[in-house]
C-alpha positions in Angstrom: 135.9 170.0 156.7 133.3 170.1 153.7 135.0 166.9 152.2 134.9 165.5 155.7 131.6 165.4 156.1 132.4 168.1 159.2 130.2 170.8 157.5 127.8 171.6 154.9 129.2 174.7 154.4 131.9 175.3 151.5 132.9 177.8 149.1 130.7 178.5 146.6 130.4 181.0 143.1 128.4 180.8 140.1 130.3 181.5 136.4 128.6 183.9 134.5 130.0 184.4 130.9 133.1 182.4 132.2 134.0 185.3 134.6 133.7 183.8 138.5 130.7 185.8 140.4 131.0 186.4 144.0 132.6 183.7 146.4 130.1 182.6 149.3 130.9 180.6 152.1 127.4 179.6 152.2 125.3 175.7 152.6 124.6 176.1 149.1 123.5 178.7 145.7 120.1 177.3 144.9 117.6 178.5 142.1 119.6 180.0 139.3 117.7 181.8 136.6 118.3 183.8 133.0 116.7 185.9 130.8 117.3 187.0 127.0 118.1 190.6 128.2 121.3 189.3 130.2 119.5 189.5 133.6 120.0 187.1 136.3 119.7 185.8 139.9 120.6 183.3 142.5 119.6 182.3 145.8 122.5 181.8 148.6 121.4 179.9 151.3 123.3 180.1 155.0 124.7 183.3 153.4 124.8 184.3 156.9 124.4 182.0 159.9 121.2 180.3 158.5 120.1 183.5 156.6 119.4 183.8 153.1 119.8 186.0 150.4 119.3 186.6 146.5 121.8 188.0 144.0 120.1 189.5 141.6 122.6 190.6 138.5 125.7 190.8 141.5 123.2 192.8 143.6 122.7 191.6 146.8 119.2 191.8 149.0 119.1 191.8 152.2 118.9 188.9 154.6 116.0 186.6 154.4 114.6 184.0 157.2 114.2 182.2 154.1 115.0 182.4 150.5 113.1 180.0 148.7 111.8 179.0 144.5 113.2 183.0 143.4 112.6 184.0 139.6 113.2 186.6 137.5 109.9 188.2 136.7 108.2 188.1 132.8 107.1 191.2 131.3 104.2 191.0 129.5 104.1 193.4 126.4 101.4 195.8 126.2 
C-alpha cells in the first residue's frame, strides 16, 4: 500500500552500530540525534494512530499529541 501511494504509513527502523533498532509501523522517524557518550534518540511520528513518541537510547516515552524538533540535551561542565 505504501508504494501505492494508499498510505503514508510503512515500516520503519533506524540502524544503530549496524544492529536494526526497533521496527515501527509509523508515518515516519523524524529528528535523529548522537552524542560522543553513545547516547541517542528519535522521534516516531503516527507511532500510534496519529500519536507520537521519542526513543531515547531504545527507551520509549510515552505518547505525545505531538513530537516535534527533540534533542539530546548538552551538559555544560562545571
Amino acid at each position: 500500500m505504501f508504494k501505492g501511494g494508499g498510505t503514508a504509513r510503512a515500516l520503519r527502523s533506524v540502524v544503530i552500530d549496524g544492529a536494526c533498532a526497533k521496527q515501527y509501523d509509523a508515518f515516519g522517524l523524524l529528528n535523529f540525534d548522537a552524542n560522543k557518550a553513545g547516547h541517542y534518540c528519535y522521534e516516531v511520528h503516527g507511532a500510534s494512530g496519529d500519536n507520537d513518541l521519542v526513543n531515547v537510547d531504545g527507551h520509549e516515552s510515552r505518547l505525545y499529541n505531538a513530537a516535534v524538533d527533540t534533542r539530546l540535551a548538552t551538559m555544560a561542565k562545571a
